[in-house]
Z-matrix of the N, CA and C atoms (Angstrom, degrees):
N
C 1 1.447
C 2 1.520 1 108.10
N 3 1.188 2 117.85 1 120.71
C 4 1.722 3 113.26 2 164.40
C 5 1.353 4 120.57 3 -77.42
N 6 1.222 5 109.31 4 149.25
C 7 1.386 6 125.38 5 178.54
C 8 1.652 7 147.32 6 -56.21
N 9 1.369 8 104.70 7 59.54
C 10 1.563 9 94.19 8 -157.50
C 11 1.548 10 111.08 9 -135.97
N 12 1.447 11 104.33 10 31.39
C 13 1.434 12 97.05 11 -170.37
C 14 2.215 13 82.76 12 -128.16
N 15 1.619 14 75.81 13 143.22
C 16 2.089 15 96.62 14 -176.13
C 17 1.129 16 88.93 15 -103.91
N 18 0.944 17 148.72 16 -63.77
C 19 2.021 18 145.30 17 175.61
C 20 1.020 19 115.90 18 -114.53
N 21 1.804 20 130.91 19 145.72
C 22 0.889 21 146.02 20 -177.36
C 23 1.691 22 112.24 21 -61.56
N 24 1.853 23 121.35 22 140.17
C 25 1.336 24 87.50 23 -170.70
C 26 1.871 25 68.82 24 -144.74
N 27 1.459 26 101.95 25 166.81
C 28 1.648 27 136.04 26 -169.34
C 29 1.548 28 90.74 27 -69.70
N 30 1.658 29 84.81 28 116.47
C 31 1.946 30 84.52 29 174.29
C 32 1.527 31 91.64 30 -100.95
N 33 1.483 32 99.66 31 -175.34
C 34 1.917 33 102.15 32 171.59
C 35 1.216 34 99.12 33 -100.45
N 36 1.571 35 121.54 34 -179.49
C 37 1.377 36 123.98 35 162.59
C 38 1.787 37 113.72 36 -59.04
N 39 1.278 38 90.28 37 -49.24
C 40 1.737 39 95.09 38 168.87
C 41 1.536 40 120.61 39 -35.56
N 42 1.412 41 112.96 40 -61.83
C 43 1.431 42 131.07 41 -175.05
C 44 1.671 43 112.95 42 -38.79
N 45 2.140 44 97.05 43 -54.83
C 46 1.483 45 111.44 44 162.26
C 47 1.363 46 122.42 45 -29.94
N 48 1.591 47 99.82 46 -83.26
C 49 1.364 48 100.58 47 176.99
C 50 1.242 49 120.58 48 -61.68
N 51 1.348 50 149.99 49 3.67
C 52 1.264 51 133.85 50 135.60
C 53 1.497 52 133.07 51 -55.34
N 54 1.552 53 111.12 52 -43.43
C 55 1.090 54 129.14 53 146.99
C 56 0.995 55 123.81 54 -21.12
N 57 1.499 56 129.45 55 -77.21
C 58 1.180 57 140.00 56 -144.40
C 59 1.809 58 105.38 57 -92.26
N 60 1.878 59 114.76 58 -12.08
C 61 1.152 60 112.30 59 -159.81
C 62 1.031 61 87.44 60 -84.42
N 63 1.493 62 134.30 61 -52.28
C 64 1.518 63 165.72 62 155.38
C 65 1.580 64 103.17 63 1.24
N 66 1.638 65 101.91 64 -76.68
C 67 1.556 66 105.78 65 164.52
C 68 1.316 67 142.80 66 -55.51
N 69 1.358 68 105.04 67 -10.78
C 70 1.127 69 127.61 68 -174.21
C 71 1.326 70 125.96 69 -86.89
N 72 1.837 71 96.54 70 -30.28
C 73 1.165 72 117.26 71 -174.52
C 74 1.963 73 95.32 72 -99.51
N 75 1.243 74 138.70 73 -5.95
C 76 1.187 75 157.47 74 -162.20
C 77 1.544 76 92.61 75 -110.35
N 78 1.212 77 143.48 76 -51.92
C 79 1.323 78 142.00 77 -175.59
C 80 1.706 79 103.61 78 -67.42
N 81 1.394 80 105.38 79 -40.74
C 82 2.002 81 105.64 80 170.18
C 83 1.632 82 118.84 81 -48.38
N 84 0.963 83 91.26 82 -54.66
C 85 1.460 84 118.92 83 -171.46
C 86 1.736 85 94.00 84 -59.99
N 87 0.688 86 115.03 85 -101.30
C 88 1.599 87 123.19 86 175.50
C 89 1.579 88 119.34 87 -9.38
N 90 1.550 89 91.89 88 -70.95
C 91 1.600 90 87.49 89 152.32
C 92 1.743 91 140.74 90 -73.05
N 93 1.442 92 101.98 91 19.88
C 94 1.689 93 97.74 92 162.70
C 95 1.848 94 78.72 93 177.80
N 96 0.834 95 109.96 94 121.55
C 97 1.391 96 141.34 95 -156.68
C 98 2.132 97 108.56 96 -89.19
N 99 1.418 98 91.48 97 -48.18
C 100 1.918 99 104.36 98 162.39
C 101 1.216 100 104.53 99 -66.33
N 102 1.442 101 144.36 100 -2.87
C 103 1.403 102 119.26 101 166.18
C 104 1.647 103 106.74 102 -106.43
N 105 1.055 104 108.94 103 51.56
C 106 1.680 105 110.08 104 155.43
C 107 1.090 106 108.81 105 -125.65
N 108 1.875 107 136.25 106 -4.68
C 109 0.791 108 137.81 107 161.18
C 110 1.898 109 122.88 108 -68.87
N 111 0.929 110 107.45 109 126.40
C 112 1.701 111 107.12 110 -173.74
C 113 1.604 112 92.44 111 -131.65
N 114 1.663 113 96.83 112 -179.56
C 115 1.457 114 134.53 113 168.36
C 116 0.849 115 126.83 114 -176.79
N 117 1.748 116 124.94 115 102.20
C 118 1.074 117 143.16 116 -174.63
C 119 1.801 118 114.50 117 -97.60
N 120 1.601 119 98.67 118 118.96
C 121 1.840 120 101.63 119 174.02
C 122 1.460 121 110.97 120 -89.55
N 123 0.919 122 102.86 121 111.12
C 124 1.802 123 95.74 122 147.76
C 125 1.496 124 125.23 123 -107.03
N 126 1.778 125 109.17 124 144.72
C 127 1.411 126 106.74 125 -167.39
C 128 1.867 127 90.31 126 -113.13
N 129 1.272 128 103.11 127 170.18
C 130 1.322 129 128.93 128 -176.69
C 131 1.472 130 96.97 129 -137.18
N 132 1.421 131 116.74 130 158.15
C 133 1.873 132 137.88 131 -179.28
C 134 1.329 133 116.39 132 -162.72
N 135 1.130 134 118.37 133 106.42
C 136 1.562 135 124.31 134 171.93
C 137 1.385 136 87.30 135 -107.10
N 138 1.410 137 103.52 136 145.98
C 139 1.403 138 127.33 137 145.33
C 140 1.792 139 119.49 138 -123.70
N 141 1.028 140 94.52 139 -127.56
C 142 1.764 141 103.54 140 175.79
C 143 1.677 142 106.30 141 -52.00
N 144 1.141 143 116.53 142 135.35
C 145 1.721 144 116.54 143 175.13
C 146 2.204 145 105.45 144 74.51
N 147 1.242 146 103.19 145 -169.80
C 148 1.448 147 115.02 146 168.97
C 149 1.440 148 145.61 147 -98.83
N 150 1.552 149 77.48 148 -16.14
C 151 1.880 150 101.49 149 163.55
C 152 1.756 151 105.56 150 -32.21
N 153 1.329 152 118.45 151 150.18
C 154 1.858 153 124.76 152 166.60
C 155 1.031 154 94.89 153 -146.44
N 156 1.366 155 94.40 154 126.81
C 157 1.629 156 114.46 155 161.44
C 158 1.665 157 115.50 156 -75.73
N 159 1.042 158 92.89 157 138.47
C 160 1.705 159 65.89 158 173.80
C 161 2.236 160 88.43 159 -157.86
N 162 1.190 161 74.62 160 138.61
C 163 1.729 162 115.58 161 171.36
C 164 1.126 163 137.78 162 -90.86
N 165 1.615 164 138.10 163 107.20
C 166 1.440 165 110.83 164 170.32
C 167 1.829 166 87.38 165 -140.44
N 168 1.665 167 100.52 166 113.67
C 169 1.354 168 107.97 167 171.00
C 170 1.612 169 92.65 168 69.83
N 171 1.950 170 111.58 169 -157.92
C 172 1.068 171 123.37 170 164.33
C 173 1.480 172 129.25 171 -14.73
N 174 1.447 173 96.72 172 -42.09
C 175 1.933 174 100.77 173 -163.94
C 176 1.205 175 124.05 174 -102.21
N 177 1.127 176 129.10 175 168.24
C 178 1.342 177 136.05 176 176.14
C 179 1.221 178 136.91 177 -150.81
N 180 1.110 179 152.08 178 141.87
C 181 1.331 180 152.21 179 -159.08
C 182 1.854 181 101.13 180 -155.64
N 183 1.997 182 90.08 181 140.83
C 184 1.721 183 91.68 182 166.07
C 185 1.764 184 93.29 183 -98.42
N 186 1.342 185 84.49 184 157.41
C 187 1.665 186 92.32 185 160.75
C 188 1.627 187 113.78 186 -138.43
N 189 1.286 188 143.95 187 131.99
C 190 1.475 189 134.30 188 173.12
C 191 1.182 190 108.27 189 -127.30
N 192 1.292 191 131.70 190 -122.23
C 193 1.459 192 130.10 191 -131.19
C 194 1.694 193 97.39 192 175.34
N 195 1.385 194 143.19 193 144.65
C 196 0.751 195 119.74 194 -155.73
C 197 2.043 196 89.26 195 -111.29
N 198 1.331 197 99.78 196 175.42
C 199 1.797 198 100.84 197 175.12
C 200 1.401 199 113.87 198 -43.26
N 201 1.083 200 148.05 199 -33.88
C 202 1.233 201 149.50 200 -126.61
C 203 1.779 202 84.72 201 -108.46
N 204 0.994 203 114.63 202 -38.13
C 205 1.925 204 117.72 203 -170.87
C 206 1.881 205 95.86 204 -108.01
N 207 1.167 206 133.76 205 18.29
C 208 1.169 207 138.27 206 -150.78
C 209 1.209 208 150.42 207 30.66
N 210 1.635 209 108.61 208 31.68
C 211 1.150 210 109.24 209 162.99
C 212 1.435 211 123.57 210 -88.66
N 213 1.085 212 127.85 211 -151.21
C 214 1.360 213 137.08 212 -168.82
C 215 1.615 214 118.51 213 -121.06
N 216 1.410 215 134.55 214 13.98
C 217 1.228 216 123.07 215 -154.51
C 218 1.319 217 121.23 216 50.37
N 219 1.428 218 131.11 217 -30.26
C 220 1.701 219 122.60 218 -163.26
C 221 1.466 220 118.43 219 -32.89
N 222 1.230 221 120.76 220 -9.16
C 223 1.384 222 137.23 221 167.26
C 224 1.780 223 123.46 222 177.19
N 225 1.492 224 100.27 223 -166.32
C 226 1.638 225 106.88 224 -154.68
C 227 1.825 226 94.99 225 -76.64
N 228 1.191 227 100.42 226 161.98
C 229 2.109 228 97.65 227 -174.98
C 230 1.384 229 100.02 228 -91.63
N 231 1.382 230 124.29 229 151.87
C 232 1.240 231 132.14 230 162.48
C 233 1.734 232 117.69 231 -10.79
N 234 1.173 233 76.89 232 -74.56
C 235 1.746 234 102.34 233 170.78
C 236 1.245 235 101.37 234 -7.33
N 237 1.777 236 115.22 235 -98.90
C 238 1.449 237 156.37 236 150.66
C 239 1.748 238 98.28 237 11.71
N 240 1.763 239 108.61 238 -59.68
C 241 1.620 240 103.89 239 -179.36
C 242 1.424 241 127.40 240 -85.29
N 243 1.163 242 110.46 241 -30.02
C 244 1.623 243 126.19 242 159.78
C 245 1.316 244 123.12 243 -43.30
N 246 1.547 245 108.34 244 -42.97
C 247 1.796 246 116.65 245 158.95
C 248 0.944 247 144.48 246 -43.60
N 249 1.574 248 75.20 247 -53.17
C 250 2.301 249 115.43 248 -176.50
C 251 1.750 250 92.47 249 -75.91
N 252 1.511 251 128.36 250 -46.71
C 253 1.166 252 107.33 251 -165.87
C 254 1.553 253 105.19 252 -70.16
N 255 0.988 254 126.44 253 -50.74
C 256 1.398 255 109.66 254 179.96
C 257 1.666 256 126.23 255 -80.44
N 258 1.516 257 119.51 256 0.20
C 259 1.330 258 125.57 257 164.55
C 260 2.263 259 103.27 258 -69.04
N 261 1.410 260 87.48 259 -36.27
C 262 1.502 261 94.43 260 -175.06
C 263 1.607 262 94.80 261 -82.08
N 264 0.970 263 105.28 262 -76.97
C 265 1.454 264 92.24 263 -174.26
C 266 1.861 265 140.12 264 -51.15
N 267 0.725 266 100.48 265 23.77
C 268 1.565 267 112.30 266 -172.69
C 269 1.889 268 91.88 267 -131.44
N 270 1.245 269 113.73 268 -45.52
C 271 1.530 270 100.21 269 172.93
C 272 1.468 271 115.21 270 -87.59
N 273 1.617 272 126.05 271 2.64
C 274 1.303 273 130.50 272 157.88
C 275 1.817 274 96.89 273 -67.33
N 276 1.218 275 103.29 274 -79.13
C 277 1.624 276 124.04 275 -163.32
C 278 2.032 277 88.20 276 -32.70
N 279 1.043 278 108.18 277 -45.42
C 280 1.982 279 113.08 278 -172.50
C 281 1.326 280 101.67 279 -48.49
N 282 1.669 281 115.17 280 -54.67
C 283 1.314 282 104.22 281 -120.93
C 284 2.130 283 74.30 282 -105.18
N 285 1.360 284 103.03 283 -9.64
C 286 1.709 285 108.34 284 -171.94
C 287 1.842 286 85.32 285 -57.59
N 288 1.611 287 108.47 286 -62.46
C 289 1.089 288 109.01 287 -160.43
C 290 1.392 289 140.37 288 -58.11
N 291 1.218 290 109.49 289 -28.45
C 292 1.656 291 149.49 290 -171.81
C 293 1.319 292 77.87 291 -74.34
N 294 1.606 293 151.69 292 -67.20
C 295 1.473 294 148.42 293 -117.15
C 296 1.992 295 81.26 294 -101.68
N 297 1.325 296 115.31 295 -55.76
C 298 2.011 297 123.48 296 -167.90
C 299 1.345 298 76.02 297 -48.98
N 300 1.550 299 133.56 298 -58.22
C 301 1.803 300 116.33 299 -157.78
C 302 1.264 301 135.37 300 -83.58
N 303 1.936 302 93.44 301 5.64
C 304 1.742 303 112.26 302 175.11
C 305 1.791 304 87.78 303 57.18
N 306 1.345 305 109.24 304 72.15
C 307 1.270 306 119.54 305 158.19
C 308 1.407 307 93.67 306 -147.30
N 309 1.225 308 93.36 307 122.63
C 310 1.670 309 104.96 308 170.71
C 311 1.855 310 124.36 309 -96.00
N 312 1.412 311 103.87 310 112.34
C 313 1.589 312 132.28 311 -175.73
C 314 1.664 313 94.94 312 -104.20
N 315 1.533 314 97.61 313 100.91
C 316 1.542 315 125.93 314 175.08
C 317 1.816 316 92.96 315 -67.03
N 318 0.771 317 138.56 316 -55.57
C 319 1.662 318 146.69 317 -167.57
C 320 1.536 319 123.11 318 -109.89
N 321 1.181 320 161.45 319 -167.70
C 322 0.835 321 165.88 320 94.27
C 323 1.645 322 115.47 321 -117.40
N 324 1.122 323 111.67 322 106.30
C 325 1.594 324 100.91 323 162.98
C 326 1.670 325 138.68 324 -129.02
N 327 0.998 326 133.36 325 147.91
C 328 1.591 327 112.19 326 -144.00
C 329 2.043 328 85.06 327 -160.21
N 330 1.326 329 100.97 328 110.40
C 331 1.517 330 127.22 329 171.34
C 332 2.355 331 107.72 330 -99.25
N 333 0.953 332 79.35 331 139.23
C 334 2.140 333 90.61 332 172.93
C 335 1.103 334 85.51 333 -142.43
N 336 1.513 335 100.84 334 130.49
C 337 1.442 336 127.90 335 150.84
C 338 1.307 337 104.17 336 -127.35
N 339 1.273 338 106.58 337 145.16
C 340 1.471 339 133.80 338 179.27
C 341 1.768 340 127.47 339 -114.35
N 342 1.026 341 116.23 340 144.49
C 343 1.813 342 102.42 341 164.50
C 344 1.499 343 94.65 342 -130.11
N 345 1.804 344 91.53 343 150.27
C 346 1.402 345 109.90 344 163.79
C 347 1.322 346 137.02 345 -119.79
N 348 0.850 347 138.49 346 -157.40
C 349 1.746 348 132.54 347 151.04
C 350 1.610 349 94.99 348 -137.87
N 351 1.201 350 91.07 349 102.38
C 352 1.303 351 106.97 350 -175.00
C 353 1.648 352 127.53 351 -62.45
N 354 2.006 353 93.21 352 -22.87
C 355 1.472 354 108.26 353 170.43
C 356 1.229 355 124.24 354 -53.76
N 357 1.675 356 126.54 355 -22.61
C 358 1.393 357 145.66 356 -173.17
C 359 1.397 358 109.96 357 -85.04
N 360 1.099 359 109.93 358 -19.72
C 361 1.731 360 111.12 359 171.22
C 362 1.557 361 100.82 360 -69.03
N 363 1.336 362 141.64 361 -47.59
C 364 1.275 363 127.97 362 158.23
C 365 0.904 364 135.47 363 -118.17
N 366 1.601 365 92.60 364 53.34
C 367 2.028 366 106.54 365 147.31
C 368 1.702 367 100.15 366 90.13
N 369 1.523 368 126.26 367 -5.79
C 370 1.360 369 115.84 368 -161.58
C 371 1.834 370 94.39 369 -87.51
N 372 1.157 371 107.20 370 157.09
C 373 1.268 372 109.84 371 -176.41
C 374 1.049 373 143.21 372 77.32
N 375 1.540 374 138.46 373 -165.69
C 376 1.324 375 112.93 374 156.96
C 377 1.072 376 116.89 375 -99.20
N 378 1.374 377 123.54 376 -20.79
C 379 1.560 378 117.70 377 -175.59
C 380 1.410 379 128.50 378 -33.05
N 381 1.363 380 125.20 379 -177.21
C 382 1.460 381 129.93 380 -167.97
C 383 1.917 382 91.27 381 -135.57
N 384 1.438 383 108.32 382 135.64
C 385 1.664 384 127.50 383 -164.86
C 386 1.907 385 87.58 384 -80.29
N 387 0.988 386 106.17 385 -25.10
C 388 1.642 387 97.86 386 178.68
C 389 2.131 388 115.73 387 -57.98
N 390 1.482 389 115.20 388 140.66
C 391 1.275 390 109.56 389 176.31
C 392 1.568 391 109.21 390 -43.77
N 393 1.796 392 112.69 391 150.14
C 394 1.222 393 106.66 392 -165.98
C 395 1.837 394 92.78 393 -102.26
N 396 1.707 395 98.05 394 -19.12
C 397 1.619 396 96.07 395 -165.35
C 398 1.209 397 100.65 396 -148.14
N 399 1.392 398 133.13 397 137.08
C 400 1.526 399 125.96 398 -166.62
C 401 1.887 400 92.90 399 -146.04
N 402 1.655 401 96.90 400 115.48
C 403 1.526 402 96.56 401 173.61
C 404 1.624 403 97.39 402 -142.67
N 405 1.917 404 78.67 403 133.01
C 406 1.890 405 90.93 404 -160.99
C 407 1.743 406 81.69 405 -118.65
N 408 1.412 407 105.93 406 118.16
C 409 2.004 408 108.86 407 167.19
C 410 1.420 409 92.83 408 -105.18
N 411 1.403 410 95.64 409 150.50
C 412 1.624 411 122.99 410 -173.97
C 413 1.649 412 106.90 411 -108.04
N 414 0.904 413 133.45 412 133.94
C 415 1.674 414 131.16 413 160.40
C 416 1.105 415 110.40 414 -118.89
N 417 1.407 416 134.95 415 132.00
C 418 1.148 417 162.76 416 137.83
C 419 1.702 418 117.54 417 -53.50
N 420 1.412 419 101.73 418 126.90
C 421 1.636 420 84.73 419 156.87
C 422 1.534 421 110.38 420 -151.57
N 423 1.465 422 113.73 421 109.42
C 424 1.434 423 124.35 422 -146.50
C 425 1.669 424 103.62 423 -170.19
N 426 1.571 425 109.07 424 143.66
C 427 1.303 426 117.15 425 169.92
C 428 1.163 427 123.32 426 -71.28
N 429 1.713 428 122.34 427 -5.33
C 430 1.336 429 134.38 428 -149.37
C 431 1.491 430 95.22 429 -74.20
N 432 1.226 431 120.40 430 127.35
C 433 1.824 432 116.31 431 154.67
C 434 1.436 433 109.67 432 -21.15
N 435 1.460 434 107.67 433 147.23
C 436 1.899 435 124.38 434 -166.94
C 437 1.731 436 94.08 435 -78.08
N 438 1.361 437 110.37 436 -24.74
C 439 1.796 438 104.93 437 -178.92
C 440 1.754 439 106.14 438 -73.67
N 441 1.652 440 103.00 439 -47.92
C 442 1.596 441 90.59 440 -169.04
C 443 1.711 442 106.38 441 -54.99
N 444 1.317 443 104.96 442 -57.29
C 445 1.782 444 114.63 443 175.47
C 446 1.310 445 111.49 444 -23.46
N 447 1.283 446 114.26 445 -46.93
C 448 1.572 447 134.85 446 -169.65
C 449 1.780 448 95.86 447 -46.87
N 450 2.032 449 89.17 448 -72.27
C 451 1.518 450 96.24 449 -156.92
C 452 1.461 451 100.35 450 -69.18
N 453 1.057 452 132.22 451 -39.90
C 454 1.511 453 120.18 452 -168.83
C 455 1.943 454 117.54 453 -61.86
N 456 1.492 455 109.41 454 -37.24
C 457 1.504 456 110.80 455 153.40
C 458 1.367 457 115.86 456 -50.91
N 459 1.276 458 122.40 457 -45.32
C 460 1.711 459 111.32 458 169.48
C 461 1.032 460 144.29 459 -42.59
N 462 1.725 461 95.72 460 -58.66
C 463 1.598 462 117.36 461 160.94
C 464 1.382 463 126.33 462 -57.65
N 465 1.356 464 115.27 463 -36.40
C 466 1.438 465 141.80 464 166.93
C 467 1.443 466 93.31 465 -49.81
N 468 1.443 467 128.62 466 -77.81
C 469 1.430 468 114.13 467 -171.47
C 470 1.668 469 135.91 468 -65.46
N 471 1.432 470 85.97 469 -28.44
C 472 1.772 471 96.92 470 173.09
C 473 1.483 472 106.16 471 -58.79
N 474 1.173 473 119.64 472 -45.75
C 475 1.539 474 121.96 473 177.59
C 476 1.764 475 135.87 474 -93.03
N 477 1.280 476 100.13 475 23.46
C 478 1.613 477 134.62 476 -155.79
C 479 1.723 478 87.71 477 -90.60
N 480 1.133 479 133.35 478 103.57
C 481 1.484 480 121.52 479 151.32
C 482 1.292 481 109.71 480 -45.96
N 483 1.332 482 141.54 481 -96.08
C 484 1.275 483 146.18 482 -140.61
C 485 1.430 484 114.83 483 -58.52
N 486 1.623 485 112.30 484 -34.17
C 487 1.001 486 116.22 485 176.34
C 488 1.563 487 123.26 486 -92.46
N 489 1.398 488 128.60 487 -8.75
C 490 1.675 489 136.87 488 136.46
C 491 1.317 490 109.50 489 -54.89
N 492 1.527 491 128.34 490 -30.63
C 493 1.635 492 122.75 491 -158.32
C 494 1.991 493 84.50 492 -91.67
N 495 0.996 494 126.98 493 -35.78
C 496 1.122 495 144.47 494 -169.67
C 497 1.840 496 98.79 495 -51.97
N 498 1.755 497 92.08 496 -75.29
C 499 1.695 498 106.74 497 -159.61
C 500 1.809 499 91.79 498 -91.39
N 501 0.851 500 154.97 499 -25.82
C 502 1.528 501 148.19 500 172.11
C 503 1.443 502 117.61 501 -97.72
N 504 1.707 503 82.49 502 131.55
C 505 2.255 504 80.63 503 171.21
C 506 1.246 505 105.04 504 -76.17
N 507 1.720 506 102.04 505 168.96
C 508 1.509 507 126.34 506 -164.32
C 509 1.524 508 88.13 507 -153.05
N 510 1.664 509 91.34 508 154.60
C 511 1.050 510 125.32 509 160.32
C 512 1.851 511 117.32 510 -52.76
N 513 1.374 512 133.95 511 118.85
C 514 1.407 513 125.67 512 -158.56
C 515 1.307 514 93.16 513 -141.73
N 516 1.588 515 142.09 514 140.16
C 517 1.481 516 154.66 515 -153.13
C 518 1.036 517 92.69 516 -139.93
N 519 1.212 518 138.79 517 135.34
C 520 1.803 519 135.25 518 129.25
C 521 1.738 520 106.65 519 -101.56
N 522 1.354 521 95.46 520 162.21
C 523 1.714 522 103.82 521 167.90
C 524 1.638 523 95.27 522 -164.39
N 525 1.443 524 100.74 523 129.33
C 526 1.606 525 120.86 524 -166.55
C 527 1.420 526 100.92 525 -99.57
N 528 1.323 527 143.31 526 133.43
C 529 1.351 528 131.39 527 151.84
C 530 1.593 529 91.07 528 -117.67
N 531 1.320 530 96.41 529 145.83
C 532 1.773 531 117.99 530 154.84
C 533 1.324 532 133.24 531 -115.36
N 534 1.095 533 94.88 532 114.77
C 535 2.063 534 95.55 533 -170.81
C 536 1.488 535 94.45 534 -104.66
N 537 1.411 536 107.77 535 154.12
C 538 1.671 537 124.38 536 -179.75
C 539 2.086 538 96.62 537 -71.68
N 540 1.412 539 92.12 538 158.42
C 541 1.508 540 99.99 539 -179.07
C 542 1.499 541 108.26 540 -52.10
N 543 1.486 542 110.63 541 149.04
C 544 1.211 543 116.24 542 -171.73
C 545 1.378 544 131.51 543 82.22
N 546 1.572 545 103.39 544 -10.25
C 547 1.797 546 102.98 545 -174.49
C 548 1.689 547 87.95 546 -101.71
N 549 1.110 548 122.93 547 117.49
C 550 1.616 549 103.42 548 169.55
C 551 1.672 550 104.83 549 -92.95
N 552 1.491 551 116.32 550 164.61
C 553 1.734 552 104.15 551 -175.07
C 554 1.453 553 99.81 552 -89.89
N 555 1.351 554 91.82 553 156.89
C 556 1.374 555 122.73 554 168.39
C 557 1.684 556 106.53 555 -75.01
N 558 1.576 557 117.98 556 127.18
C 559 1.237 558 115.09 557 166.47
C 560 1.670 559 105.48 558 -101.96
């Protein structure tokens, strides 16, 4: 457990069992150290139109593009989930942490807005298609002293996947295969 609570404060039962899954999953780890290592695939499939299928394991989701860029609505755009994953995930990673320190976070809420130059999505200009400005505010809603809140958002972000994959470069691979019409690839 890290250190960030000045008085003890009323968790929920919920909070517990977050807690305890947390530790639970922290006691694995500890005791065999190669199972924090993962790798998760996700696949994507366009065919006809802009619609993507996309797969990971069990689940699935479409995603397209809306009329205006020619897709179809059939679902939310990349864009749209890329937001959500790290709007969600950064107020998961908060509210995970706040619950391991038996500090109880009545709310969590967490907005990203972005700007672009949208001209760079096709190549016009000089700009670069990458976000030009990314501001993610956090809300709290909790009795906890403004310092514990403080440190546990910290820790929360230092250890935030989406939101490190977000603000730090990484290492990034492509590999292209081309099959003649009709062969679709094998994932």
């Amino acid at each position: 457990m890290t250190q960030h609570l000045t008085a003890p404060l009323q968790i929920t039962d919920r909070d517990a069992h977050i807690r305890d899954a947390q530790n639970a999953v922290i006691a694995r780890m500890k005791s065999d150290p190669s199972k924090a290592r993962s790798t998760v695939k996700t696949i994507g499939h366009i065919g006809e139109g802009l619609a993507c299928h996309v797969t990971q394991g069990r689940f699935e989701m479409m995603l397209d593009m809306g009329k205006a860029m020619g897709g179809e609505c059939a679902g939310l755009s990349p864009g749209f989930h890329g937001r959500a994953a790290i709007a969600a995930c950064v107020a998961m990673a908060v509210k995970m942490l706040a619950a391991r320190d038996s500090v109880h976070f009545e709310a969590v809420d967490v907005s990203v807005e972005m700007d672009f130059d949208d001209a760079a999505l096709f190549g016009l200009g000089s700009g670069n298609a990458a976000p030009l400005d990314t501001r993610i505010d956090i809300n709290v809603t909790t009795d906890a002293a403004d310092s514990t809140v403080r440190s546990i958002v910290d820790q929360a972000l230092a250890w935030d996947i989406w939101y490190l994959a977000l603000r730090d470069p990484q290492q990034v691979s492509t590999c292209l295969s081309v099959h003649k019409g009709g062969q679709r690839a094998q994932h």
